[in-house]
ZAMARGU-4260 file (C-alpha; in steps of 0.2 Angstrom, whole numbers, plus 5000, padded with zeros to 4 digits):
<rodrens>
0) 5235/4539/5143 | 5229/4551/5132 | 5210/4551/5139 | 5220/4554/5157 | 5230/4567/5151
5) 5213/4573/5142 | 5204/4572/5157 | 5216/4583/5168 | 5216/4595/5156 | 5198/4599/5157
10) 5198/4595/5176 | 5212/4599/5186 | 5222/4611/5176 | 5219/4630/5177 | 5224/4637/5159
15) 5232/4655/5161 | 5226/4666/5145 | 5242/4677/5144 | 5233/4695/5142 | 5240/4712/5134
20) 5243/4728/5140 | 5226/4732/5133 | 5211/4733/5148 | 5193/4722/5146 | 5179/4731/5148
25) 5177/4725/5165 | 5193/4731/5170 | 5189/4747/5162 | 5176/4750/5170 | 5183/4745/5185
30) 5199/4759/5182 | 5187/4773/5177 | 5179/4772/5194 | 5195/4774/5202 | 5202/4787/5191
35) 5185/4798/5191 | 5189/4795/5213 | 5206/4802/5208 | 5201/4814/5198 | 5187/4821/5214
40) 5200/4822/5225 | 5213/4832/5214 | 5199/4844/5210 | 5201/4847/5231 | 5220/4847/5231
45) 5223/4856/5215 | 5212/4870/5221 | 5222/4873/5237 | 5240/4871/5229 | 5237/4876/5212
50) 5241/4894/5207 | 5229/4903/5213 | 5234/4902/5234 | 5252/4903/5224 | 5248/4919/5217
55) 5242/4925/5231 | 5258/4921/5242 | 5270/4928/5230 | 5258/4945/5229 | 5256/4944/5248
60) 5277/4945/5250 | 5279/4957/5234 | 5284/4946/5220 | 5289/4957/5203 | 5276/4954/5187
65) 5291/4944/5180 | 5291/4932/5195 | 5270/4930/5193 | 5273/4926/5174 | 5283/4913/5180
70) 5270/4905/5188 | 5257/4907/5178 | 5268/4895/5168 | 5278/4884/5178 | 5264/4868/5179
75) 5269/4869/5159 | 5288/4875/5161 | 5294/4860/5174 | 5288/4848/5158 | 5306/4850/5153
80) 5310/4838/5165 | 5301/4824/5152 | 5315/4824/5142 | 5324/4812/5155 | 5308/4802/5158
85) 5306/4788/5148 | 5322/4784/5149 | 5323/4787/5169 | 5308/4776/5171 | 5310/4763/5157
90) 5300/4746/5160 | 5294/4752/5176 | 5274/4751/5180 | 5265/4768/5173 | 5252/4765/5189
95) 5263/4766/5201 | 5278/4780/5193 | 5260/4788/5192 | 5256/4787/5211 | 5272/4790/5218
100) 5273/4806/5210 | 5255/4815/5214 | 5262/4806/5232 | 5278/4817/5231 | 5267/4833/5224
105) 5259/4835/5240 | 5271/4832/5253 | 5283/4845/5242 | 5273/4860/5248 | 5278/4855/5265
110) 5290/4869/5262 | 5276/4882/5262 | 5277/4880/5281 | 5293/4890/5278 | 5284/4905/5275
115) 5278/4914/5293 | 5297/4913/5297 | 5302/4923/5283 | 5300/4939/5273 | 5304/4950/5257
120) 5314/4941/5243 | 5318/4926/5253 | 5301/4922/5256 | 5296/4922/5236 | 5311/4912/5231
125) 5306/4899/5244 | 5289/4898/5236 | 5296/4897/5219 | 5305/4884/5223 | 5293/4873/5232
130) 5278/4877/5217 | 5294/4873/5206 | 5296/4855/5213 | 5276/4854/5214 | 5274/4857/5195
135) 5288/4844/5192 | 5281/4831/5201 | 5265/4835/5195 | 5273/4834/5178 | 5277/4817/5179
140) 5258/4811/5185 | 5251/4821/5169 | 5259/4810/5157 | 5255/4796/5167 | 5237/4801/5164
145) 5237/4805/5145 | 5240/4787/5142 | 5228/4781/5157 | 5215/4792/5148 | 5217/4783/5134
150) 5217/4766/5141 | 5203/4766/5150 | 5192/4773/5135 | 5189/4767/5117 | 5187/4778/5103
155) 5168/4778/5106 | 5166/4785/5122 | 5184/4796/5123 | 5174/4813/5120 | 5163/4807/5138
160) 5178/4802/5149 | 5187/4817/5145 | 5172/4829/5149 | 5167/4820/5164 | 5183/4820/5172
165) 5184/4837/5167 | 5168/4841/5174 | 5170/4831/5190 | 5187/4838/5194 | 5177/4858/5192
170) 5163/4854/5200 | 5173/4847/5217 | 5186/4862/5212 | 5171/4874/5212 | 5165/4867/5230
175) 5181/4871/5237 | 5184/4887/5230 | 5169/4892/5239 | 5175/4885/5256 | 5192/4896/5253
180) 5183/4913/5249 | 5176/4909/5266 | 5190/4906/5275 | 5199/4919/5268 | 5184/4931/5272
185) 5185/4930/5290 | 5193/4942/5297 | 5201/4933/5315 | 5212/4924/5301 | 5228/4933/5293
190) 5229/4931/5276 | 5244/4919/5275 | 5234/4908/5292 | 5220/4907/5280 | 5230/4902/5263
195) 5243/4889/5272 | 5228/4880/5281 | 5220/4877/5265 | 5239/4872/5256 | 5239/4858/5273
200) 5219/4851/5268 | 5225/4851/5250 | 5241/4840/5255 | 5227/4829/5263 | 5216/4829/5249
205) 5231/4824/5237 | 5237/4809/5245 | 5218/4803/5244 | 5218/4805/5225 | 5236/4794/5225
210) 5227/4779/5234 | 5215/4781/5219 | 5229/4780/5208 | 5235/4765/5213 | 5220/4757/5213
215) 5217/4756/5196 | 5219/4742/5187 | 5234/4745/5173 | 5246/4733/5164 | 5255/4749/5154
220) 5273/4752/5157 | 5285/4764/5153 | 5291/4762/5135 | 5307/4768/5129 | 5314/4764/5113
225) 5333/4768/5109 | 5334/4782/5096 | 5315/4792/5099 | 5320/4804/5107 | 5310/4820/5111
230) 5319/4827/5095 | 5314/4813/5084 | 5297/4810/5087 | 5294/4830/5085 | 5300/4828/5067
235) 5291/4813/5063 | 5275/4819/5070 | 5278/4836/5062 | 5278/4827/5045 | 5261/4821/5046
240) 5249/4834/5043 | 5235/4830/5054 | 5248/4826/5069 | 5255/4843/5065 | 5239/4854/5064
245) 5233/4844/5078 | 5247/4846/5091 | 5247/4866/5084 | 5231/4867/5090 | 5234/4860/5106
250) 5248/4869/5110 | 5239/4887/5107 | 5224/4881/5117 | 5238/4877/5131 | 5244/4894/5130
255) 5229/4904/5130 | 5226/4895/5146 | 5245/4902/5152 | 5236/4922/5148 | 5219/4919/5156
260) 5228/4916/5170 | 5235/4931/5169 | 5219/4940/5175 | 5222/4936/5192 | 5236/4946/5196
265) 5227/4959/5185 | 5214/4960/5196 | 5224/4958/5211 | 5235/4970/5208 | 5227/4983/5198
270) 5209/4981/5200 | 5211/4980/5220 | 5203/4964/5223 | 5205/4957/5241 | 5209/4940/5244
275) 5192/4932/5247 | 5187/4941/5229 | 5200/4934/5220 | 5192/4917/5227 | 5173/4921/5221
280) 5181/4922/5205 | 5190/4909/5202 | 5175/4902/5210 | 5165/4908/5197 | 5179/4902/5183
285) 5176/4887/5190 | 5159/4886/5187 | 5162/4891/5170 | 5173/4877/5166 | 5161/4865/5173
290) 5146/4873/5160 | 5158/4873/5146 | 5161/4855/5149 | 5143/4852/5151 | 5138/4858/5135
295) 5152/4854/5125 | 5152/4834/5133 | 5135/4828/5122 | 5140/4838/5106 | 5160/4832/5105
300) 5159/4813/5102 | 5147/4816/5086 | 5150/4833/5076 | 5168/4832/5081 | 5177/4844/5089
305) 5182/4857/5072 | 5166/4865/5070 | 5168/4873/5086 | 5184/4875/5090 | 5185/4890/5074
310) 5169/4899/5082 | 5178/4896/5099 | 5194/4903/5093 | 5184/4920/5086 | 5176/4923/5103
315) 5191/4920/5113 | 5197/4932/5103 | 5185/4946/5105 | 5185/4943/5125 | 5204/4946/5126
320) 5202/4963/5115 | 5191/4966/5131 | 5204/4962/5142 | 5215/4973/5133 | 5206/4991/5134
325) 5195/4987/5151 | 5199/4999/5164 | 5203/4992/5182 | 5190/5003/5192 | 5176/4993/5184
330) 5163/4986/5196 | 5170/4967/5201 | 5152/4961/5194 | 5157/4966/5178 | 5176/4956/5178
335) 5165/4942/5186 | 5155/4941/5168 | 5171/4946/5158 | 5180/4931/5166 | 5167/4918/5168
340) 5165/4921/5148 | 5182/4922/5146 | 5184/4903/5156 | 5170/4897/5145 | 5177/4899/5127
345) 5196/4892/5134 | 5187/4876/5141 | 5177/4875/5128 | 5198/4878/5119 | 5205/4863/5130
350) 5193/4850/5129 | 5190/4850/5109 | 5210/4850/5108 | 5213/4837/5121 | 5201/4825/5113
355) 5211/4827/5099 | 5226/4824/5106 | 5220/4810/5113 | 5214/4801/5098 | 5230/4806/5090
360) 5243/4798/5103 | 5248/4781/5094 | 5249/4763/5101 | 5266/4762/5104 | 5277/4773/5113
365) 5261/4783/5119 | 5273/4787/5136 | 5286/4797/5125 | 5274/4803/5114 | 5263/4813/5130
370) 5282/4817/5136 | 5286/4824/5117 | 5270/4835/5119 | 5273/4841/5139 | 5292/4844/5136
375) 5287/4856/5119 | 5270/4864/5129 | 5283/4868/5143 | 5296/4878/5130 | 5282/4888/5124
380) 5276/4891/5143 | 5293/4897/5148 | 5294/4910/5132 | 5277/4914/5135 | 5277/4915/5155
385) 5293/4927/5152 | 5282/4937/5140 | 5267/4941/5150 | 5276/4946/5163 | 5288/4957/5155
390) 5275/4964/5143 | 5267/4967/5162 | 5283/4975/5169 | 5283/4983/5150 | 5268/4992/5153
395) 5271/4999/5170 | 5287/5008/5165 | 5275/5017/5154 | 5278/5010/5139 | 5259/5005/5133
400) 5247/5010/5121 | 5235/5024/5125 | 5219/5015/5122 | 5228/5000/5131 | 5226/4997/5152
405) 5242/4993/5163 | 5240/4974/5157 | 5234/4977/5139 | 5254/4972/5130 | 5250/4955/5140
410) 5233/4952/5136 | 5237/4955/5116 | 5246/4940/5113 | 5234/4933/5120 | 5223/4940/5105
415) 5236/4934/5094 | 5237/4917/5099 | 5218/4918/5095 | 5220/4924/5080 | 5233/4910/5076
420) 5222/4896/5081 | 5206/4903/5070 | 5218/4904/5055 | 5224/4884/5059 | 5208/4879/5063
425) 5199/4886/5047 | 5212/4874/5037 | 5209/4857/5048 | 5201/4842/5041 | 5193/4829/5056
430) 5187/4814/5048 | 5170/4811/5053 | 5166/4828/5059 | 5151/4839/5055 | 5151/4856/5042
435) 5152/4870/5050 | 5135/4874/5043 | 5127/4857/5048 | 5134/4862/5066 | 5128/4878/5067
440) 5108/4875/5058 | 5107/4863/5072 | 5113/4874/5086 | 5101/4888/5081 | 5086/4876/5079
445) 5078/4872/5095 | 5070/4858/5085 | 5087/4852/5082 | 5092/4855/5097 | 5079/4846/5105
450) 5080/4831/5093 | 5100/4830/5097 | 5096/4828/5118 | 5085/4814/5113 | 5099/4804/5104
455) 5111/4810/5119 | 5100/4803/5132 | 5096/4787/5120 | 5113/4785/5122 | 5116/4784/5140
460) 5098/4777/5144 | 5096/4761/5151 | 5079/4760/5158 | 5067/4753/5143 | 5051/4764/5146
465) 5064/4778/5143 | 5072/4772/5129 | 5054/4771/5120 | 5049/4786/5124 | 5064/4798/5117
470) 5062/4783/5101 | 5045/4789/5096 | 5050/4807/5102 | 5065/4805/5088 | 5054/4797/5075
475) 5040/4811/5075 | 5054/4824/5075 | 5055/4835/5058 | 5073/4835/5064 | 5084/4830/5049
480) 5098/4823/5062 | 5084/4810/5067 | 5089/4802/5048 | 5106/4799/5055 | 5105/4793/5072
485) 5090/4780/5062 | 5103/4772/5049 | 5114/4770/5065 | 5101/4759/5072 | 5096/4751/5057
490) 5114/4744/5056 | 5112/4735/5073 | 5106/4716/5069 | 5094/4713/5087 | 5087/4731/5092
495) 5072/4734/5101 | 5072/4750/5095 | 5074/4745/5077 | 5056/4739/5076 | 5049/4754/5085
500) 5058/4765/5071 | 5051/4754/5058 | 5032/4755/5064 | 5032/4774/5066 | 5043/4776/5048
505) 5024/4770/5040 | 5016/4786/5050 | 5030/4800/5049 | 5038/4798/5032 | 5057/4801/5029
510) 5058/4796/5012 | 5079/4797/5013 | 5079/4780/5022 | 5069/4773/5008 | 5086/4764/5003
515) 5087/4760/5020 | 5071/4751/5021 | 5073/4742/5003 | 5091/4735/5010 | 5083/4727/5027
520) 5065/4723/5018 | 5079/4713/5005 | 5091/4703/5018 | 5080/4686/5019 | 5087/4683/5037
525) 5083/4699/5046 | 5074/4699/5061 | 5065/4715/5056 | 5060/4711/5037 | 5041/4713/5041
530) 5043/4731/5050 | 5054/4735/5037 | 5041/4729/5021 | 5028/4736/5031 | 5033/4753/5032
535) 5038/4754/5013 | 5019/4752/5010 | 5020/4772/5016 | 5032/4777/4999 | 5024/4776/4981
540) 5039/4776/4971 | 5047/4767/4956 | 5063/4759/4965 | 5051/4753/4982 | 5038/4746/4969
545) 5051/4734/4961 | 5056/4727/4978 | 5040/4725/4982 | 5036/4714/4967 | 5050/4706/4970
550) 5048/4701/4987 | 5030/4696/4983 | 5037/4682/4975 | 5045/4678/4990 | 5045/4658/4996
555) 5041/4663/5012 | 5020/4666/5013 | 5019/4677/5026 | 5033/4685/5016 | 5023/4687/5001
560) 5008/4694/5009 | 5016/4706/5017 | 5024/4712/5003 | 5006/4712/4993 | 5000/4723/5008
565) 5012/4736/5006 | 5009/4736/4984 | 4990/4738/4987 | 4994/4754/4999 | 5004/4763/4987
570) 4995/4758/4972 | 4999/4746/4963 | 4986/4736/4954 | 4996/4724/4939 | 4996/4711/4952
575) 4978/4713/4958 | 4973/4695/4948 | 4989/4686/4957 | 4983/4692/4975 | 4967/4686/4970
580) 4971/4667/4967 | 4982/4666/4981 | 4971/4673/4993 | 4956/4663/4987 | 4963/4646/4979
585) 4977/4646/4994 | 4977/4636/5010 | 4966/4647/5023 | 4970/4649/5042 | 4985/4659/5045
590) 4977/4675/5051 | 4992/4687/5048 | 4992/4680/5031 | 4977/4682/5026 | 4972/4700/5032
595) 4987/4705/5023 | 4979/4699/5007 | 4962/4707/5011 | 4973/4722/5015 | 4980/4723/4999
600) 4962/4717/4992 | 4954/4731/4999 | 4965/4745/4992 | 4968/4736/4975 | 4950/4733/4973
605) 4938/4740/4985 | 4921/4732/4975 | 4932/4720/4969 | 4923/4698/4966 | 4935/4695/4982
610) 4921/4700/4995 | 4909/4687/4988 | 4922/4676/4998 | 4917/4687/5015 | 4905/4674/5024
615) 4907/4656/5018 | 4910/4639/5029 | 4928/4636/5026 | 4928/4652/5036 | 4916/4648/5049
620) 4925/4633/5051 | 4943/4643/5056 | 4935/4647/5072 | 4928/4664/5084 | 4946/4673/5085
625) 4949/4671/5065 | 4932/4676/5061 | 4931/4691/5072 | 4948/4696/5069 | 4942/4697/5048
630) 4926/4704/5050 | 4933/4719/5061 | 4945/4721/5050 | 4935/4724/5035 | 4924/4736/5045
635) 4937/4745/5048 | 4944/4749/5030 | 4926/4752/5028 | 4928/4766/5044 | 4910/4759/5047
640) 4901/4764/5065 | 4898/4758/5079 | 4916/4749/5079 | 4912/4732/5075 | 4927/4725/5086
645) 4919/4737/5103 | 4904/4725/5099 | 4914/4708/5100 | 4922/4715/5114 | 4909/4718/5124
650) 4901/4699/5119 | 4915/4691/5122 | 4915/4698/5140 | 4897/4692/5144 | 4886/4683/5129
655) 4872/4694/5122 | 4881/4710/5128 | 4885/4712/5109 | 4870/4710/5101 | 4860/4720/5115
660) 4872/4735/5109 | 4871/4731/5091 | 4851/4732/5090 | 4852/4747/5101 | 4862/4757/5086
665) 4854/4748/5073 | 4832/4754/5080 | 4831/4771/5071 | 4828/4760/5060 | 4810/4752/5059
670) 4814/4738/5049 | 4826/4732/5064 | 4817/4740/5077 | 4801/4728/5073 | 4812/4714/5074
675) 4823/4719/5089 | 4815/4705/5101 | 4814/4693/5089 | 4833/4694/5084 | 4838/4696/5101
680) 4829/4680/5107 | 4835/4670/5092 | 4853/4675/5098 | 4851/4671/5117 | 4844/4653/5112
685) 4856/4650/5101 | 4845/4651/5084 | 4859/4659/5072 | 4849/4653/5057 | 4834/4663/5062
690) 4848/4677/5062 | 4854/4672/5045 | 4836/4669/5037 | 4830/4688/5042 | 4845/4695/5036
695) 4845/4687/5021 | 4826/4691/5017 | 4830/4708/5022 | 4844/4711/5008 | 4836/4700/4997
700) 4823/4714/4991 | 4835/4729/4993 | 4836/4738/4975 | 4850/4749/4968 | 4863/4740/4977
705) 4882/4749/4976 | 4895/4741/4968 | 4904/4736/4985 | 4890/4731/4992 | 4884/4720/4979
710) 4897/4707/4980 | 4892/4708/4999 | 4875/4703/5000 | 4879/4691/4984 | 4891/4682/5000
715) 4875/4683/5014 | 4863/4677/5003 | 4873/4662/4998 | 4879/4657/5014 | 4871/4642/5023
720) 4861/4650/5037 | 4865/4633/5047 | 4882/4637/5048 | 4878/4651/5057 | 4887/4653/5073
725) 4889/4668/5088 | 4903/4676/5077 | 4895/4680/5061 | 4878/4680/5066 | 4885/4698/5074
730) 4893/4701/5058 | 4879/4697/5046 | 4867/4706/5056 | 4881/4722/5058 | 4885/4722/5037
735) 4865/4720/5036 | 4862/4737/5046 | 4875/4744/5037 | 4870/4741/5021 | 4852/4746/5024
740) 4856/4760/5032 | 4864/4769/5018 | 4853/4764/5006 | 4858/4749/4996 | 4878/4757/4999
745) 4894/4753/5007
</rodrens>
């Protein structure tokens, strides 16, 4: 019974893994496609229902400065409405209280449809009211997308989603301000044809982005728990000083949003653009958004957002002092600069805020926490909408400034809402942010600069020959953020790009990752101990010394050798004896092994009694491929010419094709040249003693031999010639020439 039971269990049953409310990574995957569809198509909508056409309505039927304040701020003033939200929508699927609102955003402005049958004060109140009921709705949908924001992110890639719905949502914005300053600029059209034909496409454009809405996978619902109220969970966050300064922030960026906008009927009213101007530059604000975003999107996930969000702060502030003295007969070129700078530093504002908040909204009750923040943004719109306009209307009467323009009242709490946030900003602490001064070397380096594009494309690089080429652009840098990003990669266990790092280390010192280095060269199970022991072989110091020793100790051979290699490169010599035994008295044929030792060998002792060993028949008897790989080898340390591995190159492509080059380099020479045909036939038939005899007899009467090449000829003249073979017959012929040549030297 129990082996049946058993067996359907494995068979025939379907287990059901109950999952959270928390996404895989599948499924977020899967719901940031959607919600980057939605965010497309709300770029479309939101540009031909959004203020701006709004603006232009209200101006076009004579709305007062007050009623223009008003909406400048209603999308933040309706967020009153949150206040009954959580509880209204309690339990109920934040997907789908999320589509049915942006549904209900779009069909609201229906009512604009009122307009051509009316006029004068009648006509105003009815687009207040249908803008009023579009902000709610559109209320409800933000909060809904705070938390989606976060659900569909991790803490990793939170800076990235917000930028790039940010700059998805500006770029299709952008496109469709440019189709309304074309519709708006032909003349068969009215003004009021032109502006509700683009209110109907947006109505079309924003039921699209609903589908999208609802398409995305979400198990979030609307939590409510009895007694956090809006009230409540104000304090509490207000408490914590991080929340506080955070939400501070947040709301000031918010509100100097409410002012830029602000410029519109500025430049409406006072400045005397037409309506197809007024949509070049919010055209053009656009396309600032969309830069800001942009440039800000690579920078925000790794320094953090503080270190730009004081400079920001300045700036903002310096471009509303603009604002405040420009007079309104200035060329529209230059209020096209002015703004599109302006646009810049707020997005710039936004973005580095709303990551913030974003990271900052908690785990549990994340619904009424959005709601908290929307119902307090939409107080502060209401205070400020009613401000601007006043101030507006203030001005008008007269009562202004000289040095001020018509708008200049408005436009200086913008200035101090600037100054507000560079005074909170200079006091915030954001774990795991850059200084300000790290930030700002790096900014005005290009060689940082250029060094921090490589680790932002290594980041989002997938194709492999790619990813090695920014690696060895990032190793050769003299960028001190390369050190960084390297300790990143040295953390991960299996990477590719570990070893490449390691090799290039050896070449292009950074002697700060020394400890680095020591800690992987240590751990016996790392995949990349051998990179990492190698590259130590490049820094001569007290502390990489003692590992070294201590790894030469190691159980592991190849271990050990390695580990020898790198002490005779930074020389050390106290275990020069040690090498020696194990190199001669040990076990031969491990190639990687053993060129280690003669590595070490080499630099420990370049005329050391270890060469004797060069040619001998244990040697001869490990075969062509270890014979050749040691003979090049030693040629090389010796940077001897021509290149002795070119030579067994050449012969292993065709037999005799190496000795023919060999005795071609070597017949300056007379003593070689004499013998050329004679060598050259003993090699073609094979006669490698014959090789080995004249070699031999040549060195043997050489007088005032060096001290390396003494132990040299000493390892010729007692090798065996009948253990000659193709391999080092080449090599005693090519140590022969070599040593002759010079003279008795090496």
């Amino acid at each position: 019974m129990l082996s049946e039971r058993h067996h359907s269990g494995v068979y025939g049953i379907k287990v059901m893994i109950k999952k959270t409310r928390y996404l895989s990574q599948k499924e977020r995957e899967t719901a940031r496609k959607y919600f980057f569809r939605f965010v497309s198509f709300n770029g479309i909508s939101f540009s031909f229902l959004g203020n701006t056409t709004v603006y232009l309505l209200a101006i076009l039927y004579g709305a007062s400065n007050l009623q223009l304040g008003y909406i400048s701020a209603a999308t933040y003033i309706t967020g009153g409405m949150l206040i009954f939200y959580p509880r209204l929508f309690q339990g109920k699927s934040n997907k789908n209280v999320g589509y049915i609102a942006w549904l209900l955003r779009g069909l609201v402005c229906l009512g604009y449809l009122l307009l051509p049958m009316l006029s004068g004060a009648s006509a105003v109140w009815v687009i207040l009211i249908t803008y009023t009921l579009f902000c709610i709705t559109r209320t409800i949908g933000v909060a809904i997308q705070q938390s989606i924001r976060k659900m569909i992110s991790t803490s990793r890639t939170r800076g990235e989603v917000i930028m790039t719905s940010s700059t998805r949502f500006n770029t299709i914005a952008m496109i469709s301000r440019f189709f309304s300053y074309m519709l708006t600029s032909f003349n068969y059209l009215s003004e009021l044809t032109g502006i509700l034909t683009l209110q109907f496409i947006g109505i079309i454009a924003n039921t699209f982005a609903s589908i999208n809405l609802r398409k995305m996978p979400n198990r979030e619902i609307v939590d409510y728990q009895p007694g956090q109220n809006m009230v409540r969970i104000l304090k509490d966050t207000f408490k914590k000083k991080r929340e506080r300064t955070i939400l501070l922030l947040r709301w000031s960026a918010i509100c100097i949003e409410i002012m830029g906008a602000m410029t519109i009927p500025f430049l409406r009213q006072y400045a005397g653009f037409s309506a197809s101007q007024i949509f070049m530059y919010t055209l053009i604000i656009t396309v600032a958004s969309i830069v800001a975003a942009l440039i800000i999107r690579p920078f925000a996930d790794r320094m953090g957002s503080r270190p730009f969000i004081l400079p920001a702060g300045i700036t903002a502030g310096l471009l509303y002092l603009t604002w405040m003295t420009i007079s309104p007969d200035r060329s529209p070129e230059f209020f096209f600069i002015l703004g599109f700078l302006t646009v810049f530093v707020q997005n710039i504002l936004s973005l580095l805020t709303a990551r913030l908040f974003v990271q900052s909204i908690p785990e549990e009750g994340s619904v009424s926490y959005t709601s908290m923040d929307i119902v307090v943004t939409s107080f502060l719109a209401l205070l400020l909408g009613i401000a601007a306009g006043g101030l507006a209307d203030l001005s008008s009467a007269g009562f202004n400034l000289p040095i001020l323009n018509v708008y200049g009242l408005t436009f200086t709490l913008a200035l101090i809402i600037c100054i507000f946030i560079t005074v909170v900003a200079s006091g915030f602490y954001e774990k795991g942010s850059a200084t300000m001064k790290k930030t700002w070397t790096m900014l005005l380096s290009i060689e940082h600069m250029r060094t921090f594009r490589d680790i932002s494309m290594l980041s989002s690089g997938k194709s492999n020959h790619k990813r090695k080429t920014l690696i060895l652009s990032l190793a050769y840098t003299g960028s001190s953020l390369a050190n960084e990003e390297m300790r990143q990669m040295f953390l991960n266990p299996v990477s590719s790009e570990k070893s490449d790092i390691m090799k290039t280390l050896f070449e292009r010192k950074r002697p700060e990752l020394i400890p680095d280095l020591i800690r992987e060269a240590m751990e016996k199970h790392s995949l990349y101990r051998h990179e990492a022991i190698f590259a130590l072989g490049a820094y001569p110091s007290p502390e990489v010394e003692e590992a070294l020793i201590h790894l030469f100790d190691d159980e592991d051979s190849l271990t050990a050798s390695n580990a020898a290699k790198s002490l005779g490169r930074i020389g050390h010599t106290a275990s020069l004896e040690k090498i020696y035994d194990r190199y001669i008295k040990g076990k031969r044929g491990n190639i990687t092994r053993d060129l280690n030792y003669v590595i070490a060998l080499h630099n420990m002792a370049p005329e050391g009694k270890w060469l004797e060993s060069l040619f001998s028949a244990e040697i001869s008897a490990l075969g062509k491929c270890y014979e050749q790989s040691l003979y090049t080898l030693f040629s090389r340390q010796k940077d001897m010419n021509p290149p002795l591995g070119w030579i067994y190159q050449m012969n292993n492509m065709e037999y005799g094709e190496g000795i023919h080059i060999l005795l071609d380099e070597t017949r300056e020479m007379e003593i070689f040249f004499q013998a050329q045909s004679h060598l050259y036939s003993s090699y073609n038939s094979k006669d490698y003693a014959a090789i080995w005899s004249w070699c031999q007899k040549s060195l043997n009467n050489v007088e005032n031999l060096s001290k390396a090449a003494t132990p040299i000829v000493r390892s010729i003249l007692q090798f065996d010639p009948h253990s000659g073979n193709p391999s080092n017959s080449i090599a005693v012929l090519y140590y022969t020439y070599q040593i002759l040549s010079e003279g008795g030297a090496l």
